[in-house]
Every structure is written in structure tokens, then in C-alpha cells.
N, C-alpha and C positions, 0 to 999 in steps of 0.2 A: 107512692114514689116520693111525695114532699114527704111525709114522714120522714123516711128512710135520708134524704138531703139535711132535713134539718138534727137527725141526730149525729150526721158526723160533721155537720158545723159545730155542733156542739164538742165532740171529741176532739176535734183541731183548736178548737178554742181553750178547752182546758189542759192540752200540751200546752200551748202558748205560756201560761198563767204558770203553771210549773215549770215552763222553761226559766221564766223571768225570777223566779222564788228560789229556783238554782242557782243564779248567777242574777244577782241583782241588774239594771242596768249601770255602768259607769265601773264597776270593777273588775280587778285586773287580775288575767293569768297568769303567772309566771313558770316559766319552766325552765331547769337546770340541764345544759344539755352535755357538763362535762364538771367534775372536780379532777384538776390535774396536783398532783404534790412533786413538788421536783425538789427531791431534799439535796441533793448536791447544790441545785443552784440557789437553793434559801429561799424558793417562792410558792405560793399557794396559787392556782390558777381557777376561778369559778368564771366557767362561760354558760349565758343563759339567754333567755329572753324575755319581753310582758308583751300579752295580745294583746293591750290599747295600741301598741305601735311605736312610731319614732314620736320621741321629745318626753317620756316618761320618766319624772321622778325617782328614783331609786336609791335605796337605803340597806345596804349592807352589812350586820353585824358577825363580828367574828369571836367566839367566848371557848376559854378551856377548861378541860375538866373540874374545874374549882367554880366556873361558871362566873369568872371574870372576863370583864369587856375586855380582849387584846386589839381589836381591831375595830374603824367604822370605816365606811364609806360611802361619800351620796355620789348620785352620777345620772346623767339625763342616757336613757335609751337610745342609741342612734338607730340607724336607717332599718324597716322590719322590727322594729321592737330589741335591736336584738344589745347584749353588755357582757362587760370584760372587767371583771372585778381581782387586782391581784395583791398578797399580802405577803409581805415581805416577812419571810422567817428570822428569829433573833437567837443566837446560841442558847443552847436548853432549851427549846420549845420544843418538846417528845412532847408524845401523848393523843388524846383524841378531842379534840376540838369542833362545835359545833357551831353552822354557817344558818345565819336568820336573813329570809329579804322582804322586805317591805316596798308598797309601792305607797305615793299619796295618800291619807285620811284612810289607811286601811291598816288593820292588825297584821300581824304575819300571817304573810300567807305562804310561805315556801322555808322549809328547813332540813337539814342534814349535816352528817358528819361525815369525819376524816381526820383520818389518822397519821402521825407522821413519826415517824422513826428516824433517827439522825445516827444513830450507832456504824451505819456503812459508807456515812456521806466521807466524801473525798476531803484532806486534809488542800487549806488556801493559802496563800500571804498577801501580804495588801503592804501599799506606803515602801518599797521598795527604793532603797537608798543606798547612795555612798556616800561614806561622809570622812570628812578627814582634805588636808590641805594635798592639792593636784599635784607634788614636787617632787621629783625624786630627790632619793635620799629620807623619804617620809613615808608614815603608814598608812594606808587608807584604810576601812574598815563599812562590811554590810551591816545594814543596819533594816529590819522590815518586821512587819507584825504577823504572826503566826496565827493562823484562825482554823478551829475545829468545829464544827456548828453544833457538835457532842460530847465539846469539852476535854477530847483525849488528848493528851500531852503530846506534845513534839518529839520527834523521835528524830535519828541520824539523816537530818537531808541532804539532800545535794548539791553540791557546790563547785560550780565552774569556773574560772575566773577566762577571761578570753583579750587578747590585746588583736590592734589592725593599726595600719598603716594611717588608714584614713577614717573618718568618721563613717563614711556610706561602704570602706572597704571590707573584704573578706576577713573575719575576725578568726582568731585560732587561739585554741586552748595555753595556755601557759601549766608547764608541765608540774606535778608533784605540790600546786597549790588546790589546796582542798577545804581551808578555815575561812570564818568571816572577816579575816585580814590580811593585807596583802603590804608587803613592803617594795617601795616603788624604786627599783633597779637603775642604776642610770640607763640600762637599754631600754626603759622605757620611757625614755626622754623626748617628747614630741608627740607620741603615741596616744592610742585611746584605746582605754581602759573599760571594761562592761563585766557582769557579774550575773550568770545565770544560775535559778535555787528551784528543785525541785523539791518541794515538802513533802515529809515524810513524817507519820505518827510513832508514836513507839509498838504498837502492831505492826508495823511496814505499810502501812496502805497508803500508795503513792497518790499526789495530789497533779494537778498541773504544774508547769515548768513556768515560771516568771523570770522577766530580765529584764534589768536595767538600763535605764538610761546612759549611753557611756560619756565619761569623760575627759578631756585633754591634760596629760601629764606634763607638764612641762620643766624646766630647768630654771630654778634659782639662782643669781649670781652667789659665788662661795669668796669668801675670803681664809685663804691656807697660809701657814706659815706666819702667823702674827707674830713677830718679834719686835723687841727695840733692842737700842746702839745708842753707845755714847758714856760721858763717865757721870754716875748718880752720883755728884757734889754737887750742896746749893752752888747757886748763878750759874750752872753748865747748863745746855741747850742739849736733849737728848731726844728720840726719832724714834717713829714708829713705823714697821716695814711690815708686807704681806706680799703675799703672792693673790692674785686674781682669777678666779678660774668663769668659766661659762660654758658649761656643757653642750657639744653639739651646734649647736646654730653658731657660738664665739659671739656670741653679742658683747656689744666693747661698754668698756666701765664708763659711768654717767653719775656723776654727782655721791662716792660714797660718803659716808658721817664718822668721821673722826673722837673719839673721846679719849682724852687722860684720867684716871680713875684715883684715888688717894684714897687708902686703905688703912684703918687703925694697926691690925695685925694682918698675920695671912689668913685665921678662921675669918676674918669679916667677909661677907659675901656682896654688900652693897655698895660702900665707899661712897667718896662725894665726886663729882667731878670737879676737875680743876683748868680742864680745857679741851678746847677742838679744832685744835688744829693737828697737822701733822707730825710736828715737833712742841716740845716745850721744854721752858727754861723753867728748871728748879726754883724752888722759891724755901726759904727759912721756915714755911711753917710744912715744908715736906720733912725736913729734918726728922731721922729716926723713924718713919714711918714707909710704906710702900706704897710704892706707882707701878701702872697698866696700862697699856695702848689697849685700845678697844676699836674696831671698825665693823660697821654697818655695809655691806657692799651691797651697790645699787645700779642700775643700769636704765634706758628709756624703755625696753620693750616690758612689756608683763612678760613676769609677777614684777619686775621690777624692783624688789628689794630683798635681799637674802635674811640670815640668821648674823645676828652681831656675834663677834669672834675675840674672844680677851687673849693677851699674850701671858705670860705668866708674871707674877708680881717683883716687883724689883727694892732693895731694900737702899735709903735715899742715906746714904753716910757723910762723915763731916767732912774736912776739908783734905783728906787723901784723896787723890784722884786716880780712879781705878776706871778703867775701860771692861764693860760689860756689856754681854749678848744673851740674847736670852730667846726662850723657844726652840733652841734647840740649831741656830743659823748664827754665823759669826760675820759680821761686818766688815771685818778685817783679813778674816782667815781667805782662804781658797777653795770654799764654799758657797752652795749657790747663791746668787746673786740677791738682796736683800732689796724688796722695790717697796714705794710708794704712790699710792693709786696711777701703777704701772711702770713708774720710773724710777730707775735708779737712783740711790740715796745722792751721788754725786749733783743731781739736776735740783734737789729738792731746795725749794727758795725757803725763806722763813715764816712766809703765808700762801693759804691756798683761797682759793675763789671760791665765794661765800656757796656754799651746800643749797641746790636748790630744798623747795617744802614742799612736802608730800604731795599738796595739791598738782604739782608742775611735771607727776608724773598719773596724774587722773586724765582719759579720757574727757572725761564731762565732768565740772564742777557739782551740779546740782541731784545725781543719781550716789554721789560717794556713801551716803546713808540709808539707801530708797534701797524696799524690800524686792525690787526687781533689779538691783546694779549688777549682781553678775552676767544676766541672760541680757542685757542692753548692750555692757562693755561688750561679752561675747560676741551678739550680735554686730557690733561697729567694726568692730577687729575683721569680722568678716566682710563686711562695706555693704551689710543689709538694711541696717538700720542706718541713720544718718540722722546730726545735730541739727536746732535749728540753727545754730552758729559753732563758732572755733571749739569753745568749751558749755556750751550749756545743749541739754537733752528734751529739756520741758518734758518730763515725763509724767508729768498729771494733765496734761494738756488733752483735749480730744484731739484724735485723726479722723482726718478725712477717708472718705471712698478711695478717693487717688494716691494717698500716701501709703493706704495699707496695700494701694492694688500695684506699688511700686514698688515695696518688699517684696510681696510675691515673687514680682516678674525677677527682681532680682537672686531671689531665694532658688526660684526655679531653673538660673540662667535662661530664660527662653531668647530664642531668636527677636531682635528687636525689627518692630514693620514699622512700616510708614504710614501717617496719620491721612484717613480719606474722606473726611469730614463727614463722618456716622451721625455727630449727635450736634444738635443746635446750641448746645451750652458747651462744646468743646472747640475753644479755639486752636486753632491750626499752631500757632505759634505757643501757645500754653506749655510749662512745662510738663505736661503729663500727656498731651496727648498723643505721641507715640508709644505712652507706655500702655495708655487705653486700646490703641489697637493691637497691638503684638500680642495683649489678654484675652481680646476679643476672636483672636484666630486661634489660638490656643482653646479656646471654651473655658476659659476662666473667670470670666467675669461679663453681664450684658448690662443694658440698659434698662430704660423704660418707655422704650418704642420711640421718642425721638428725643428723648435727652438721658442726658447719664447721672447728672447732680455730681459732680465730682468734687467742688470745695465741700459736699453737704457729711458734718458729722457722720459718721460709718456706725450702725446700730450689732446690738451683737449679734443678731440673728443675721443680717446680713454677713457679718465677720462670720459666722460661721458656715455659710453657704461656700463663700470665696476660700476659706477655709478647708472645705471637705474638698471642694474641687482640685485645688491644687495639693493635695492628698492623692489624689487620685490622679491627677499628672505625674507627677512625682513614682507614681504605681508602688505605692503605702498598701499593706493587707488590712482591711479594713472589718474590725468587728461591725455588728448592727443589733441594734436592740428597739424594741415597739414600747417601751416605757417612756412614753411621751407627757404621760399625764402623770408623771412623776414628780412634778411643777407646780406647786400650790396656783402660779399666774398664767399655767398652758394655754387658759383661752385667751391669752395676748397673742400667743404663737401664731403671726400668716401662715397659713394652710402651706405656701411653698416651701417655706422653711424647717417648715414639721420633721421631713427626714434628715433634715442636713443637722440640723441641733440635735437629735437623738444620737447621731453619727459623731458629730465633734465630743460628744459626752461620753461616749463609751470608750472613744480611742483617747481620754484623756488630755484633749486640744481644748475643747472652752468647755467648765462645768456649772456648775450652776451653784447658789450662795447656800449660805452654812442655813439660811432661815427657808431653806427648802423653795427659794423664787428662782426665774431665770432672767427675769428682768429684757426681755426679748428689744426693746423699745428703748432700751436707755443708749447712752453714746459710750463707745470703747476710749478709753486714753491710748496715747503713746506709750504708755509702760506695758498693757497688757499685750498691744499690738504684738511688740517686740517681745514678749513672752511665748506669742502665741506663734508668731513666727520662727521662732524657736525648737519647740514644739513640733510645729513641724519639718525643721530641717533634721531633726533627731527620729523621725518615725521612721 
């Protein structure tokens, strides 16, 4: 019987020895438990796992046929061993390409391939624009990037153009426009404008439908009818007349710009100016040549300033005295009535009050050049955003928690509450602390169990939480995407934030910088705010 004991001690001991000769101690399993290719959506998906467990090393190579590095990537194993390695496809990348993983201090230990064929992937567009000035009487024009991941040419897409009442309202097609440009009607004067493009290959294979951000049409003041009156001999005093229009709203004339214009001949198209006022008096070295009324017509509300309007040129003769009209209107005659910035010639004194300067028709002095001035003014216009004063914006400036959670509240209209003394650092009398609670019942915004930081700089991961949420007040359809580590800096990301930044990034609300960071930790300025809040009053 010991015999027979000690010879399967011995056979258990020699599995052992071969077990360990099989599989060293300290080296790792890996196993592949899916290659996904999703060639419409341009991604490679390898999900897999290594039997050390969680916290393991991993090194992913991705090479094509030519047996060039297209792709790397490291990544620690999470919870069970298990990883999620994904490779973003680039147009032209057909073919069979081969997936290598490594763990730690170890050669390859896991390899295969996959094949991707791009020939049936769906036709996309990206960068989706209007571009051209919001006025009627002007053109606009689509503007967007055509992407085939198989390089097939653009064929006849589709094209909607849709106007509505209101920005949030019911949009409807505009009939018999079907081209990348649209000429803006005076019925579209007030209006929002939007632009929906279904891509199309020249096989026909239909892509998804994209659409644009719409935007508000509005009405330039016009100056019609530019004439002058009076008789063109040196020393006579001669007028320039128009008529003033304002489409729609009637917003009344403010400040137009007057010029007299002196022309070599009638080919010259430049000429000098010789003055700005409403009339002028001939001078000797007009002799023999021609003069021009010219008006700039301006008003206080945006856009504020129309197209400058020349009368037709007038020839300055010597001392006969001839009474002329010009433009097509008679001064004299019993025709209509001949005005200057809206008054009749009979009121017109021999000076006008000094033209205010461009500035005095800006919102904010210091945004007039800042790559965010439209979406700021926009947003002021709307009474979302707000100055630190009369005329300045401080748009490089950080905001606070409370200032962007006051946009919200405002963006959202929500019902305003009464302040119940939630947090230790929010005073009752504060200005913001009713706007903190009205946020707080809404589920817009919390604290940090008993204080809220509300002067403290607003980070963007934060902006984007308050962000998604009031997205989702608002009841915005919301894509979602698990490309988190998309983010050279994702392990900055708090864990809470994780979905709400994936969330802001797909819907195009806060993305991340051109050098591939998110910068999760840095402070928002006042320009992005109002960007962002933008953003989302258009989703």
C-alpha cells in the first residue's frame, strides 16, 4: 500500500512541474472575446480579457496588409481582467489588417485578423453650415464636408431648406428650393432659417439626414430713392434726399452717414469725398466735374447698419443756373415727396447732428473683434447673458458656478423659488441665491452636501454636467456615446462626470481641444459660457 501512495505522489507531482512549464508562474492569458468592424460607423471594436485580472498592462497593436503600424494602444485592464480596445477607421482603410496584444515583459501572446470592406459604408457630412450675411434681400448659402469612408464621389443629395416662426417653433419646408443657396425674401424677415441635407453617392446609397443650426433673418435698414435737388453752379447749396424703409418691425432711422462724392468722369467708380453732410455747397474746384449723394442708412436695433446707396452722378457747370433732380424724383414737380433722414427738404437746416461711431451702436465695447461676438450679442439680445457693465462683456474673464447656473435658469425660463437656506456659503440676501434654489428644484444643479461654492470658478466638467442637465429639461434628444477615453487626459475625469462629458461631446455642447485633451479641471471663461449656452438654446 505505501508503494502504491508514494507512486501517485509522484504522478501528482510531475503534473504540477508540467503544469508550471505550461504556463510559467506570473504570465498572462489573454483572450479575445469579440472583433466587432462597424464600417458605417468608422470603428474597429476588440473586446477581450488577461487572467492576471484587474490593473494589467496592455498593449495593443494594429498593422495592414503592408504590415505597417496604423494603430497602438496601452490600457490598464479593469474589473475581471477584462478591455475595450477601439480603432478609429480613416477613409481608405479596405483590406485585412492584423490585431497583436501584449501584456507586461511578455512577447505576443494573442493575435488576429479582420477585414474591413468600406465599398457599402453609408455616405456622411460633417461641419454643417450657413454661411452668408442673415438679411433679407441677400443670399445665404450651405456650406458642409461630404465624407465617403470608400472614397465614392457625391452624387445628387438632398436638400431642404425649412423656415418657422420661432427658433423652438414648428419649421416647414419652403417650396421649389432644392440648391445649396437660398435667397432671403423679405417674407423671411424675422424668421429662422435651417437646412436639412441627406447625402447621397453617385450609386444612390442614401446616408443619414444632417441639419443645421438655424438662424434669425432679419431686416436691414434700406435707403430707396437717393436723389439730389438744387442748381449745380459753384457757390449754390445743393441736397441729398431718400426715402427710408425698415422692413417689418419699422424700426425708426438712428444716426445715417451722409457723403458727397466728386468724380473725375462718370467711368470713375471711386471719387473723393468732399462732404457729410446733408447738403453742400459747390465749391470751384467741383467745376466741370461730377457729384453724388451717398447714404449709409442706420438704425439702433441689429444689424443696425444697411448697404450705402449712391444717387446718380450730377455734372457741376459754370455760372448758368439750372435746377436739377436726379434719380428719377423731382423736387419741384408733383411727385413724391423727396426726404432727408425722414424729413422733408423744406425742414432740412444746413447741418445735421454729428453721426454717432460704430461703437455707440455695439452691445459691448470689448467682444466687437472676439471670436465669440456673435453668440454673446445673440445671447444679450436675448437677456441670457448679461454685461459686467453698460458696455463691457469681460469675455475672457472666468465664470462662476452662479453665473453660468443663472444663464440656465434663464435660458430655461424656469419658475423662480424662494431662497431656504440649503447651503452654508449661500447668503439669503446674495444675488444668486434664489436662482440657486429654483435650480435646485428643477434638478439642475446640487451642491456639495452643505455648501455649494457659488463665487468658485465653474470647471468644465462641471459646465458640462449643468450642461447635459438642462438639455434634458429642456427635453433635447440626446445621442450617447461610451468613448470616454477618447481624451489623452480621461484620467482627470471624476468618475461623476464621466457620462455627462461623453454626452456634451457627442451632442456637440462642449468638445474637447484640437491636441486631443479635455482639460476636465481648467476654469470656463464668460465667452465659452455664452457659447455654450447657446448651444443649447438651439438643440
Amino acid at each position: 500500500m505505501k508503494k502504491y501512495i508514494l507512486m501517485l505522489l509522484q504522478v501528482v507531482f510531475l503534473l504540477q512541474i508540467t503544469a508550471f512549464a505550461a504556463c510559467p508562474l506570473g504570465q498572462a492569458h489573454v483572450a479575445v472575446s469579440s472583433v466587432i468592424v462597424d464600417n458605417n460607423g468608422g470603428i474597429v471594436t476588440i473586446n477581450g480579457s488577461v487572467s492576471t485580472g484587474e490593473g494589467k498592462r496592455i498593449t495593443v497593436t494594429i498593422y495592414n496588409s503592408a504590415n505597417e503600424l496604423c494603430d497602438i494602444w496601452q490600457g490598464i485592464s479593469g474589473i475581471d481582467g477584462e478591455f475595450t480596445f477601439v480603432h478609429d477607421l480613416k477613409m481608405g482603410d479596405a483590406g485585412e489588417y492584423t490585431y497583436k496584444i501584449k501584456t507586461t515583459n511578455i512577447d505576443t501572446i494573442k493575435q488576429g485578423t479582420f477585414q474591413v470592406d468600406l465599398s457599402q459604408t453609408l455616405p456622411s457630412i460633417s461641419e454643417l453650415k450657413l454661411n452668408g450675411t442673415p438679411h433679407i434681400r441677400q443670399t445665404i448659402n450651405a456650406a458642409y464636408k461630404y465624407i465617403h469612408m470608400g472614397g465614392i464621389l457625391e452624387g445628387a443629395s438632398d436638400i431642404v431648406w425649412l423656415v418657422s416662426d420661432t427658433v423652438d417653433g414648428t419649421y416647414q419646408p419652403i417650396a421649389n428650393e432644392k440648391g445649396k443657396s437660398l435667397i432671403l425674401l423679405d417674407t423671411f424677415a424675422y424668421k429662422y432659417i435651417k437646412i436639412q441635407v441627406t447625402p447621397k453617392t453617385q450609386g444612390d446609397v442614401i446616408g443619414n439626414m444632417m441639419e443645421s443650426l438655424p438662424i434669425h433673418i432679419i431686416s436691414p435698414p434700406f435707403a430707396l430713392n437717393v436723389t439730389t435737388r438744387g442748381d449745380f453752379k459753384v457757390g449754390e447749396t445743393v441736397y441729398g434726399g431718400y426715402d427710408y424703409l425698415q422692413v417689418l418691425m419699422n424700426y425708426e432711422e438712428f444716426g445715417s452717414e451722409y457723403k458727397w462724392i466728386r468724380f473725375s468722369n462718370l467711368s470713375d467708380t471711386n471719387g473723393v469725398q468732399v462732404g457729410t453732410n446733408a447738403n453742400y455747397i459747390l465749391t470751384k474746384e467741383d467745376l466741370g466735374l461730377y457729384i453724388c449723394f451717398e447714404v449709409t442708412p442706420k438704425m439702433k436695433e441689429s444689424p443696425y447698419i444697411g448697404d450705402a446707396v449712391r444717387s446718380t452722378k450730377v455734372l457741376v457747370a459754370g455760372s448758368t443756373s439750372t435746377s436739377i433732380a436726379t434719380g428719377g424724383n423731382s423736387g419741384t414737380g408733383s411727385g413724391s415727396t423727396v426726404k432727408v433722414g425722414g424729413s422733408s427738404l423744406g425742414q432740412i437746416t444746413p447741418n445735421i447732428p454729428t453721426v454717432p461711431t460704430e461703437d455707440d451702436f455695439l452691445p459691448f465695447l470689448d467682444t466687437k473683434s472676439h471670436w465669440a461676438k456673435v453668440d454673446i450679442e445673440y445671447m444679450s439680445d436675448k437677456n441670457i447673458v448679461k454685461g459686467v457693465s453698460e458696455k463691457e462683456f469681460a469675455p475672457e474673464r472666468t465664470v462662476t458656478r452662479a453665473e453660468f447656473l443663472a444663464m440656465l435658469v434663464r435660458l430655461l425660463n424656469l419658475e423662480s423659488a424662494i431662497y431656504v437656506n440649503s447651503f452654508e456659503d449661500v447668503n439669503k440676501d446674495s444675488w444668486y441665491s434664489d436662482i440657486i434654489q429654483t435650480a435646485m428644484n428643477n434638478g439642475l444643479a446640487s451642491g456639495d452636501g452643505a455648501t455649494f461654492r457659488p463665487n468658485d470658478n465653474i470647471t468644465r466638467q462641471e459646465m458640462c454636467v449643468m450642461a447635459v442637465k438642462a438639455l434634458k429639461i429642456k427635453g433635447a434628444k440626446l445621442g450617447q456615446s461610451s468613448k470616454v477615453n477618447q481624451y489623452s487626459d480621461y484620467k482627470e475625469i471624476s468618475q461623476w462626470a464621466t457620462e455627462y462629458i461623453t454626452i456634451a461631446g457627442e451632442n456637440k455642447i462642449i468638445k474637447g481641444y484640437e491636441d486631443n485633451t479635455f482639460k476636465p479641471l481648467s476654469s470656463a471663461s464668460r465667452a465659452e459660457a455664452a457659447v455654450v449656452a447657446r448651444r443649447i438654446l438651439d438643440k
